[in-house]
DSSP file (Angstrom, degrees, kcal/mol; ACC not computed):
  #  RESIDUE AA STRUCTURE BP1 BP2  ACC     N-H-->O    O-->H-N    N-H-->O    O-->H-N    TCO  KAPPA ALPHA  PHI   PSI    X-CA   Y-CA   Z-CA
    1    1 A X     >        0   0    0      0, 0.0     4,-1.6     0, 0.0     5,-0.1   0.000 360.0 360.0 360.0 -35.4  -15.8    1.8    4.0
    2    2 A X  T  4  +     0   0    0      1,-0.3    92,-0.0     2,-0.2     5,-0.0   0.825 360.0  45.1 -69.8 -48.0  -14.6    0.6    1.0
    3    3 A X  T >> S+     0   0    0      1,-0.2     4,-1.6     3,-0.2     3,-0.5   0.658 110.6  54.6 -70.6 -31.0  -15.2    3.8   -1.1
    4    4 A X  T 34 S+     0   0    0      1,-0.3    89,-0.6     2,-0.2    -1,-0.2   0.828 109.2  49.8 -83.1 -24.9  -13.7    6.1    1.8
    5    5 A X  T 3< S+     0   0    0     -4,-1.6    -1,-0.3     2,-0.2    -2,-0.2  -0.117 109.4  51.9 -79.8  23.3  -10.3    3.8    1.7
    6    6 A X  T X> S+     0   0    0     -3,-0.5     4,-1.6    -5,-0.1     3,-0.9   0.428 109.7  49.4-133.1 -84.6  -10.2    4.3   -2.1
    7    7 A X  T 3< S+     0   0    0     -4,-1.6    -2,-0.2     1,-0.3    -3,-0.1   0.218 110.1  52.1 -44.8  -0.7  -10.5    8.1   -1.7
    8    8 A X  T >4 S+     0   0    0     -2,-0.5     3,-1.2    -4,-0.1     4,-0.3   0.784 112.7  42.7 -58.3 -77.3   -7.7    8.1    0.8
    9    9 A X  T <4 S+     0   0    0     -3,-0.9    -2,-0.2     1,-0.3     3,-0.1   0.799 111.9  52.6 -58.3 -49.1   -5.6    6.4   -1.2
   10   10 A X  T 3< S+     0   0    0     -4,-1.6    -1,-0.3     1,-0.2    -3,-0.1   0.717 113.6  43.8 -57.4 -25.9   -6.4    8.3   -4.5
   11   11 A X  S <  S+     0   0    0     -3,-1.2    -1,-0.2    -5,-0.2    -2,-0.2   0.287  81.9 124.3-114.7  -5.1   -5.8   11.9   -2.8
   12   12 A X     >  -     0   0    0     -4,-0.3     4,-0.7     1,-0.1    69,-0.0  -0.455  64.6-141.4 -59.4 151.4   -2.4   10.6   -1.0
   13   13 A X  H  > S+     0   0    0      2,-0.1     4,-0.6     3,-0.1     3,-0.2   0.935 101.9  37.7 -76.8 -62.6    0.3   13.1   -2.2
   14   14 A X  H >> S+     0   0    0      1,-0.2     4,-1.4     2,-0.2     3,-0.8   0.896 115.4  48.5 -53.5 -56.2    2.7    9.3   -2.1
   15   15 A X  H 34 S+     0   0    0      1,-0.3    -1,-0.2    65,-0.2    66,-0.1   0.795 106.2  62.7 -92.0 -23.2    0.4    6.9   -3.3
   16   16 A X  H 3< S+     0   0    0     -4,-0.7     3,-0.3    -3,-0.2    -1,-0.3   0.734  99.8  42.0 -29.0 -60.7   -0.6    9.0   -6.1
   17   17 A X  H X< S+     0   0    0     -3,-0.8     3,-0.7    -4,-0.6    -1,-0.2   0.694 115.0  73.0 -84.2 -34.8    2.4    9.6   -8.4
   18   18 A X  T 3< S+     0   0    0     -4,-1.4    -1,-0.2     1,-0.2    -2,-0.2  -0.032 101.7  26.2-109.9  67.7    2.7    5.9   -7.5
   19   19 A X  T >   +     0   0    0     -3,-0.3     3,-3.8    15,-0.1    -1,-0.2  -0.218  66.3 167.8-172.3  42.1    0.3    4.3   -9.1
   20   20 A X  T <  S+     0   0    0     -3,-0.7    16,-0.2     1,-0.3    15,-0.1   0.733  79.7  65.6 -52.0 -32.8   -0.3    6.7  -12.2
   21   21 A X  T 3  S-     0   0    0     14,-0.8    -1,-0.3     1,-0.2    15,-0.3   0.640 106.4-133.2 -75.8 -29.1   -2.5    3.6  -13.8
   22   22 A X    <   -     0   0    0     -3,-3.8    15,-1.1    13,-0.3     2,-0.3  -0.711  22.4 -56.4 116.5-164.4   -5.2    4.0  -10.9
   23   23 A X  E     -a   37   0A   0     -2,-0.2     2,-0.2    13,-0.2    15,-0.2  -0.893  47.6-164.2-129.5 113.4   -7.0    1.9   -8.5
   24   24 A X  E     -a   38   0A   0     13,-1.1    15,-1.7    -2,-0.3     2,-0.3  -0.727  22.9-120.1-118.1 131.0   -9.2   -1.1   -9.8
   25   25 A X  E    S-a   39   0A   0     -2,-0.2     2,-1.8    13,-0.2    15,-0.3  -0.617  77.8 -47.7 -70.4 129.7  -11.9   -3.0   -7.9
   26   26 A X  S    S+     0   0    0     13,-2.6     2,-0.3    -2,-0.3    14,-0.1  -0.122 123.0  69.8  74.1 -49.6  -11.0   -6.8   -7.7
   27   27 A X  S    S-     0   0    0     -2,-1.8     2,-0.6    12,-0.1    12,-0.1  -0.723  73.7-129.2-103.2 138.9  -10.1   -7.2  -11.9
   28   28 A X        -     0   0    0     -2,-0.3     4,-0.1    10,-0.1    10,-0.1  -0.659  23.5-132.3 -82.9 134.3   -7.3   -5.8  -13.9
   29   29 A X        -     0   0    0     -2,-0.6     3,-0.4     1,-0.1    -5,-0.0  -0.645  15.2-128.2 -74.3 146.2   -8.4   -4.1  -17.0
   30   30 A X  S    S+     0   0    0      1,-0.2    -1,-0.1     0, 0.0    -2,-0.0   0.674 105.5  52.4 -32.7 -47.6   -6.5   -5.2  -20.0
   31   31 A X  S    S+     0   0    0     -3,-0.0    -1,-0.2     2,-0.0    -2,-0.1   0.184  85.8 159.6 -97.0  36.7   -5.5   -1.7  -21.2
   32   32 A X        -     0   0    0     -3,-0.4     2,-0.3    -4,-0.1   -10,-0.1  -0.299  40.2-130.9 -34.3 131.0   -4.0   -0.9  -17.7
   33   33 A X        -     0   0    0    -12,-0.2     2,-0.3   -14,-0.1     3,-0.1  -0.578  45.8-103.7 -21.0 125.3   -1.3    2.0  -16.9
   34   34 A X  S    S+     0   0    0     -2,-0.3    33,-0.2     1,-0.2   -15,-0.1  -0.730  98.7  41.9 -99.4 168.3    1.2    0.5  -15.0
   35   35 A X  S    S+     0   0    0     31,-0.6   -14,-0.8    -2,-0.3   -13,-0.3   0.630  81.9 136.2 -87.2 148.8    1.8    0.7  -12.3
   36   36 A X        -     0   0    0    -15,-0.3    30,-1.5    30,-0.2     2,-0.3  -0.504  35.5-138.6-177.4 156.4   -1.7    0.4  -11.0
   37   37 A X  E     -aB  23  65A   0    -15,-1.1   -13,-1.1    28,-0.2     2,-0.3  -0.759   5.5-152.4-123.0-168.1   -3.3   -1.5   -8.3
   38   38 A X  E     -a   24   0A   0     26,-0.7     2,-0.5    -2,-0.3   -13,-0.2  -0.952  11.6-151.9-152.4 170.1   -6.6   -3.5   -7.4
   39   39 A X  E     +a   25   0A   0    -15,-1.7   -13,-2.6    -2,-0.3     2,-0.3  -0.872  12.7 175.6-150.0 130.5   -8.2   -4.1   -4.6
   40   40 A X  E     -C   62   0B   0     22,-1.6    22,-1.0    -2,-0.5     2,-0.4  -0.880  28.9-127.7-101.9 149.6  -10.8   -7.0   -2.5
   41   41 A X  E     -C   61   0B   0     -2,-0.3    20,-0.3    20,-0.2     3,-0.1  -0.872  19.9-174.2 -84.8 141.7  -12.2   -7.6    0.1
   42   42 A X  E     -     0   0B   0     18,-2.1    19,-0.2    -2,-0.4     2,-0.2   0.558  58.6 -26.2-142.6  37.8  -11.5  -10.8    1.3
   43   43 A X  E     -C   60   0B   0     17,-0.8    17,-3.3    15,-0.1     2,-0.4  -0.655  45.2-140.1-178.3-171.2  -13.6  -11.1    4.1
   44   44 A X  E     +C   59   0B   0     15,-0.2     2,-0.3    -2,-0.2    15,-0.2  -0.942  11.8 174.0-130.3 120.9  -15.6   -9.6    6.9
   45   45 A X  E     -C   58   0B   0     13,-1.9    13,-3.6    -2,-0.4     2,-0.3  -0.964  17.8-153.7-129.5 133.4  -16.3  -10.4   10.6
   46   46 A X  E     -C   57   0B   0     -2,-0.3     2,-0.3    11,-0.2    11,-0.2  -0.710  26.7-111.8 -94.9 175.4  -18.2   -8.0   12.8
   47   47 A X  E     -C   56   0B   0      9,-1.3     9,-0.5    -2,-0.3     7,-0.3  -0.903  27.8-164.5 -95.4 128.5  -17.6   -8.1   16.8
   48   48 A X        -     0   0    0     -2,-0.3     5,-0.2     6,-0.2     6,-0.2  -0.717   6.5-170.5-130.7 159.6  -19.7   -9.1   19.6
   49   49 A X        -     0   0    0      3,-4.0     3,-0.3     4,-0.4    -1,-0.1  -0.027  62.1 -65.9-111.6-151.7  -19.9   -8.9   23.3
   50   50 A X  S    S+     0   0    0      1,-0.1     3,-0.1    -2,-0.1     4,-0.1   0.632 132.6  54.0 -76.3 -36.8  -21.8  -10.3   26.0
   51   51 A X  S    S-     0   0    0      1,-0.4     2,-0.2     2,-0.2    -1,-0.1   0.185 109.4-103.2-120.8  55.9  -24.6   -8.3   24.1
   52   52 A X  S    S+     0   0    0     -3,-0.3    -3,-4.0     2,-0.0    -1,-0.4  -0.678  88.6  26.7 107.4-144.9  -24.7   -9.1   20.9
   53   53 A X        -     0   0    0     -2,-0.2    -4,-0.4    -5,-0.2    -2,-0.2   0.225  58.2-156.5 -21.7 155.8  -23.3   -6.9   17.9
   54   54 A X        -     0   0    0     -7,-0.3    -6,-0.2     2,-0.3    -1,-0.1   0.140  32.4-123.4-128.2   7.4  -20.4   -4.7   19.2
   55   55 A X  S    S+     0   0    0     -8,-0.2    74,-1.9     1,-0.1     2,-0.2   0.744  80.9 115.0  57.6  19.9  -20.9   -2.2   16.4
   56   56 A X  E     -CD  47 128B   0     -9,-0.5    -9,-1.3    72,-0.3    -2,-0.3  -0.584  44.6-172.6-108.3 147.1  -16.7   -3.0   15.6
   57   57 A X  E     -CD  46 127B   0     70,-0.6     2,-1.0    -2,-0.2    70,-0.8  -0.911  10.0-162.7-152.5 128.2  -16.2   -4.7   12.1
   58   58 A X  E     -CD  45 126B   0    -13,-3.6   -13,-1.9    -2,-0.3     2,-0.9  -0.736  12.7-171.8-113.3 135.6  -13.1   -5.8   11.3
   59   59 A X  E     -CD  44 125B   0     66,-3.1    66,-1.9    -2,-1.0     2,-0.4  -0.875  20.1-134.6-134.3 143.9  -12.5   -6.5    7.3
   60   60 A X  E     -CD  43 124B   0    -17,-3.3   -18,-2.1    -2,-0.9   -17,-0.8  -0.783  26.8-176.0-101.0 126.1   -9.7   -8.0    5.6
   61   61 A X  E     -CD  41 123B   0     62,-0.9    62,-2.3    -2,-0.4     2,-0.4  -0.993  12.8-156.3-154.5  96.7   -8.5   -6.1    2.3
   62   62 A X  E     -CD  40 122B   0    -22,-1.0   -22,-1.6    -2,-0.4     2,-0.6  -0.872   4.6-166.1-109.6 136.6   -5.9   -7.0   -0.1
   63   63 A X  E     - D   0 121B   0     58,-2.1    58,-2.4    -2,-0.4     2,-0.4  -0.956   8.6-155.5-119.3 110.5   -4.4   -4.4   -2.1
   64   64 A X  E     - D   0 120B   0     -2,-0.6   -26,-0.7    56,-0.3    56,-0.2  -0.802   3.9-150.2 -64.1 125.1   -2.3   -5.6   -5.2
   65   65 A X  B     -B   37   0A   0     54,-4.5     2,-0.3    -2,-0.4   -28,-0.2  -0.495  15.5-162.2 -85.4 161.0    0.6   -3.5   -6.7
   66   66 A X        +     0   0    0    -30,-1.5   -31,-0.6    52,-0.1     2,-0.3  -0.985  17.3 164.7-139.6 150.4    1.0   -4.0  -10.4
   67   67 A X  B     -E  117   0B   0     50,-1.0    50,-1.9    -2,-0.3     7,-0.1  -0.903  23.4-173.5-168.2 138.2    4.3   -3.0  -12.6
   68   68 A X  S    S+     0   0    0     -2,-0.3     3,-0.1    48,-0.2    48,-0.1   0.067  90.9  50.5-118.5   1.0    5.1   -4.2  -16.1
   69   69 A X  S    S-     0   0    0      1,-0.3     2,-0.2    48,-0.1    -2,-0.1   0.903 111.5 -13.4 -88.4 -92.0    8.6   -2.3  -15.6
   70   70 A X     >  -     0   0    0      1,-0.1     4,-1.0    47,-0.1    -1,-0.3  -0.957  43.0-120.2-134.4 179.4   10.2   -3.3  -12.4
   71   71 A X  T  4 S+     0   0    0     -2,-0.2     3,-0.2     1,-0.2    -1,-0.1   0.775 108.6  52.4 -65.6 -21.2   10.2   -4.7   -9.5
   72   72 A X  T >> S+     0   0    0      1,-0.2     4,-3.6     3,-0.1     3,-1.9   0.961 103.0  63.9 -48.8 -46.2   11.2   -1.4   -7.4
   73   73 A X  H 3> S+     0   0    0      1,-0.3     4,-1.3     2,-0.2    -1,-0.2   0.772 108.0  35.0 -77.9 -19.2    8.5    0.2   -9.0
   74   74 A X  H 3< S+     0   0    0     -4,-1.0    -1,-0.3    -3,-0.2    -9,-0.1  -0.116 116.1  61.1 -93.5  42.5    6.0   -2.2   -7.3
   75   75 A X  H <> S+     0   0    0     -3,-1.9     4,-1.2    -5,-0.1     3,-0.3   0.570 107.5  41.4-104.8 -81.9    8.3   -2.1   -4.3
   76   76 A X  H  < S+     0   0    0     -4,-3.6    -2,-0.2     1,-0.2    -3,-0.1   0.737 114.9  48.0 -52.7 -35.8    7.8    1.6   -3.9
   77   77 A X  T >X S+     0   0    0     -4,-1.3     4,-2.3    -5,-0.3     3,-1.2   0.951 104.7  59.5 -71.6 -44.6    4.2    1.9   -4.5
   78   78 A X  H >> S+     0   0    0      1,-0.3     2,-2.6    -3,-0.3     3,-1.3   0.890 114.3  37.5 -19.9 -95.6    3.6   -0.9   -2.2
   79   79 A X  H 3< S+     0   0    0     -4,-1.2    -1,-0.3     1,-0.3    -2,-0.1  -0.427 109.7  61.8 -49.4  61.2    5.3    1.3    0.7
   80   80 A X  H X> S+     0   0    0     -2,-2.6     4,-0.8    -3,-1.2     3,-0.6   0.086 113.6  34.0-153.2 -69.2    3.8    4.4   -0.7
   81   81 A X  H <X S+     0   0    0     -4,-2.3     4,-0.7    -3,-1.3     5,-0.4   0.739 114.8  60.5 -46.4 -33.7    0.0    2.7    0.1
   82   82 A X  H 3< S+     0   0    0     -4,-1.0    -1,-0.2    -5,-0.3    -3,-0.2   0.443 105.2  46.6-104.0 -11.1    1.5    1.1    3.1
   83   83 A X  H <4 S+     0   0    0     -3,-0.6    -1,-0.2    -5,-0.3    -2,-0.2   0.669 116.7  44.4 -82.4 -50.1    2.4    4.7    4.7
   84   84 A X  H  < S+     0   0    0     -4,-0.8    -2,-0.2     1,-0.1    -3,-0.1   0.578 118.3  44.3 -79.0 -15.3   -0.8    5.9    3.9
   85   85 A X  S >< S+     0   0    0     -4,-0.7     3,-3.7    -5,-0.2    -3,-0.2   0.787  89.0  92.9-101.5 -70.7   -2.6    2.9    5.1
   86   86 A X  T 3  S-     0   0    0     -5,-0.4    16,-0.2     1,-0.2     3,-0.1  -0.157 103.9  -8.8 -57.0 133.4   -0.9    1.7    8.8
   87   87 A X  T 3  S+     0   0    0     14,-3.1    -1,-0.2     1,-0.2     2,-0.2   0.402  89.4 165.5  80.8  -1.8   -1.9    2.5   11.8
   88   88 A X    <   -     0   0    0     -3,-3.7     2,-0.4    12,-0.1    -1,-0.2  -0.390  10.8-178.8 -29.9 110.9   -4.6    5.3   10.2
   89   89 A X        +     0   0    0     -2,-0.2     2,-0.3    11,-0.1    10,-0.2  -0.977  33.7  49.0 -93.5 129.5   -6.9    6.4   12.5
   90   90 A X  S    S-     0   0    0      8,-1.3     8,-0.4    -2,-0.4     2,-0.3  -0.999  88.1 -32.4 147.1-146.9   -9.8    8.8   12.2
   91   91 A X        -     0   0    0     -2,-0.3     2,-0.1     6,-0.3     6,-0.1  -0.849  46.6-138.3-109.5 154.3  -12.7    9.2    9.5
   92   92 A X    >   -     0   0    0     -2,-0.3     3,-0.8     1,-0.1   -87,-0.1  -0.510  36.2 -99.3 -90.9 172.1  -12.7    8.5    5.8
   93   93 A X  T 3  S+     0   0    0    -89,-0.6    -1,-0.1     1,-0.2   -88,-0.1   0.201 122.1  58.3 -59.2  12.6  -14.3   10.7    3.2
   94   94 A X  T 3  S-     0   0    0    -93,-0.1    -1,-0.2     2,-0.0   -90,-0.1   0.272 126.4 -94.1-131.8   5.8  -17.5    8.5    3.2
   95   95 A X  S <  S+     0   0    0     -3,-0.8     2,-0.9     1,-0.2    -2,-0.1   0.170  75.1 151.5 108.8 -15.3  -18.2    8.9    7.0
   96   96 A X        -     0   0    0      1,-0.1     2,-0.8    -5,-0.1    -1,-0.2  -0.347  39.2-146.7 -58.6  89.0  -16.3    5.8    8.1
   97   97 A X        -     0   0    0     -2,-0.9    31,-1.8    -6,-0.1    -6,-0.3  -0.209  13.4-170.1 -49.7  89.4  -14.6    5.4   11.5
   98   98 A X  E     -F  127   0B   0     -2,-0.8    -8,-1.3    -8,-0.4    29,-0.3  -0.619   7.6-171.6 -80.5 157.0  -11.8    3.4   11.1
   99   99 A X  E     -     0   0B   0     27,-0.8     2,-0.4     1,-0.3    28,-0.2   0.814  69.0  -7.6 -85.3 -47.7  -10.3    2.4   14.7
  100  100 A X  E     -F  126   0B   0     26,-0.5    26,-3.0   -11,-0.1     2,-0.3  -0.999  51.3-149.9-155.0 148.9   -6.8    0.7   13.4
  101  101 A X  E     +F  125   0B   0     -2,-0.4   -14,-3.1    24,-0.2     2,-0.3  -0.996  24.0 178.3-116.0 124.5   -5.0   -0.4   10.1
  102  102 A X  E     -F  124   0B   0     22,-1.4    22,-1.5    -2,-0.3     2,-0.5  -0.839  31.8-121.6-124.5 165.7   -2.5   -3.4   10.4
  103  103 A X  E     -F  123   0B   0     -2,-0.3    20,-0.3    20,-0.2     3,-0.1  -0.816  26.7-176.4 -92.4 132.2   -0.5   -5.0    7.8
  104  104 A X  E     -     0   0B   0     18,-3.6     2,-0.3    -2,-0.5    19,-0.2   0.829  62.5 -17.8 -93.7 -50.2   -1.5   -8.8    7.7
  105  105 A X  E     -F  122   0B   0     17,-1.0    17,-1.9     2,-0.0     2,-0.4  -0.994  48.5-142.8-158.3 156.9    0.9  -10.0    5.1
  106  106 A X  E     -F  121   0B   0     -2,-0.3     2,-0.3    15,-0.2    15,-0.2  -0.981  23.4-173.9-118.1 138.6    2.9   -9.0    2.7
  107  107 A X  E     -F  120   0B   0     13,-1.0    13,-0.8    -2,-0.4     2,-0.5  -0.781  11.0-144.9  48.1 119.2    3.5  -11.2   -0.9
  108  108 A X  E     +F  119   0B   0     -2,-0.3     2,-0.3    11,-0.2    11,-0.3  -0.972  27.6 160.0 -94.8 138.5    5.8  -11.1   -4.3
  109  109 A X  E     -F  118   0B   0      9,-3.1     9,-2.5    -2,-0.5     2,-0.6  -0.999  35.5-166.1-114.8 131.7    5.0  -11.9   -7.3
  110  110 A X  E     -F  117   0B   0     -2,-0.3     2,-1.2     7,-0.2     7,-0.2  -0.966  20.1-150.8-139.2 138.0    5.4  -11.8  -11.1
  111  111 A X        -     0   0    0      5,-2.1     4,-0.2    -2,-0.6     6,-0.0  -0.675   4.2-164.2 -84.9  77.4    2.5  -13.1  -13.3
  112  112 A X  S    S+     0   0    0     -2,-1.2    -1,-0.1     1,-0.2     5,-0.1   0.206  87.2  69.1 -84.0  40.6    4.3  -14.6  -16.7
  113  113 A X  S    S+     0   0    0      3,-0.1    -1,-0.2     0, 0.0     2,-0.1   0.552 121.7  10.8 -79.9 -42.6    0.6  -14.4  -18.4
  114  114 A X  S    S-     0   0    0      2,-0.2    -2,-0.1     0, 0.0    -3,-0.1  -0.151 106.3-118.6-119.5  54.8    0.7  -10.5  -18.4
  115  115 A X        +     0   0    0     -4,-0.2     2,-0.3     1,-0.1    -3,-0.2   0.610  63.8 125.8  50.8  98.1    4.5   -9.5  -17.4
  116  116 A X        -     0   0    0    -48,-0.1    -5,-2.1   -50,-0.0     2,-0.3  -0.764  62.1-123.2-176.2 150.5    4.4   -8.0  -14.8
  117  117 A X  E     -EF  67 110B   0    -50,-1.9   -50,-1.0    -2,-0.3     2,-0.4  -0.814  31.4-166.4 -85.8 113.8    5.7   -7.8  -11.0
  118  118 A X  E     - F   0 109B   0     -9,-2.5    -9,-3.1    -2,-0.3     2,-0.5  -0.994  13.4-164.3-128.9 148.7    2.9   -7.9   -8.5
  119  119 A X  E     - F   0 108B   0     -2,-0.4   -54,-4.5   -11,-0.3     2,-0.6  -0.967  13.5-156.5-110.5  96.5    3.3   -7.0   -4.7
  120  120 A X  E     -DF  64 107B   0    -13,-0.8   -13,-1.0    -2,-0.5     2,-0.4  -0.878  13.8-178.6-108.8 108.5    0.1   -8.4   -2.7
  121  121 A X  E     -DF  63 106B   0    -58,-2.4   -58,-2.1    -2,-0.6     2,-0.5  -0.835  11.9-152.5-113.3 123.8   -0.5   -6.4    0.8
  122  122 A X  E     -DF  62 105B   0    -17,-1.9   -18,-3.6    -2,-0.4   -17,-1.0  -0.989   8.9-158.4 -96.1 130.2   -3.4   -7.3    3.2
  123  123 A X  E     -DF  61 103B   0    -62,-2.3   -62,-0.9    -2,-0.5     2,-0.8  -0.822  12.5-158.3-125.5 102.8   -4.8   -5.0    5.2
  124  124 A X  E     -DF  60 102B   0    -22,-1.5   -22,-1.4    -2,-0.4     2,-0.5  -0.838  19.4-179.6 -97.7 129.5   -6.8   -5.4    8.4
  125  125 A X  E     -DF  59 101B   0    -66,-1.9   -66,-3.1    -2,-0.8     2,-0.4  -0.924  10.7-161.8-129.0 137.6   -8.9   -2.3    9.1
  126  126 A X  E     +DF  58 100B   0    -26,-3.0   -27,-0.8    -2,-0.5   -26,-0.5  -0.746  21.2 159.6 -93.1 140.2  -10.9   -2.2   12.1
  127  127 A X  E     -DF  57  98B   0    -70,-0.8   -70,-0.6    -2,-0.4   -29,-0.2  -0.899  47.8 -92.6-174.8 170.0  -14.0    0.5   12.3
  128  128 A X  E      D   56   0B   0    -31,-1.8   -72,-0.3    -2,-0.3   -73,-0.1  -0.216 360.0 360.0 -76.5 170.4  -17.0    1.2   14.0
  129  129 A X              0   0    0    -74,-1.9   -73,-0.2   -73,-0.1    -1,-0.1   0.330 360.0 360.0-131.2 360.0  -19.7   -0.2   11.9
């Protein structure tokens, strides 16, 4: 799922141009492009019925904007992801059915170890599993 939500996100016509710096698994690289994101999981629960598994998984995803410039610019990319993201339905490029994308919470930040303005979005996305 993870990889088909990365390739989503990478191919958006929006989310593209904002985030020239890329999309990074969990760590920020040191020579980063800004502005850039990251991504976790930070957790997973499947769903059950009356008989057992429910083949549903719902997994919790936080997407951090990063910008060493300003804060619009992790503003806009935020809503840029956040466009691409809610309320998606369909299949990913990795075969994955998502059923729904909600916003869990939204965050500001700025980080005075590395400069920078960060914008921390969680993301619940529901799909079959």
């Amino acid at each position: 799922m993870i990889a088909g939500l990365i390739s989503k996100l990478s191919s958006d016509a929006l989310v593209s141009p904002a985030i020239p710096g890329g999309i990074y698994p969990v760590l920020l690289p040191q020579d980063a492009t800004f502005p850039c994101a990251t991504y976790q999981v930070i957790s997973s629960t499947a769903g059950y019925d009356l008989h057992g598994k429910a083949g549903i998984e719902d997994t919790r995803v936080q997407i951090d904007i990063w910008s060493n410039t300003t804060y619009a610019a992790a503003q806009a990319a935020q809503k840029a992801i956040r466009a691409c993201l809610e309320s998606f339905t369909g299949d990913l490029a990795d075969g994955t059915h998502i059923l729904d994308i909600r916003v869990a919470n939204v965050t500001d930040y700025y980080d005075s170890g590395i400069l920078s303005f960060r914008v921390q979005t969680d993301y619940i996305i529901q799909y079959l599993s």
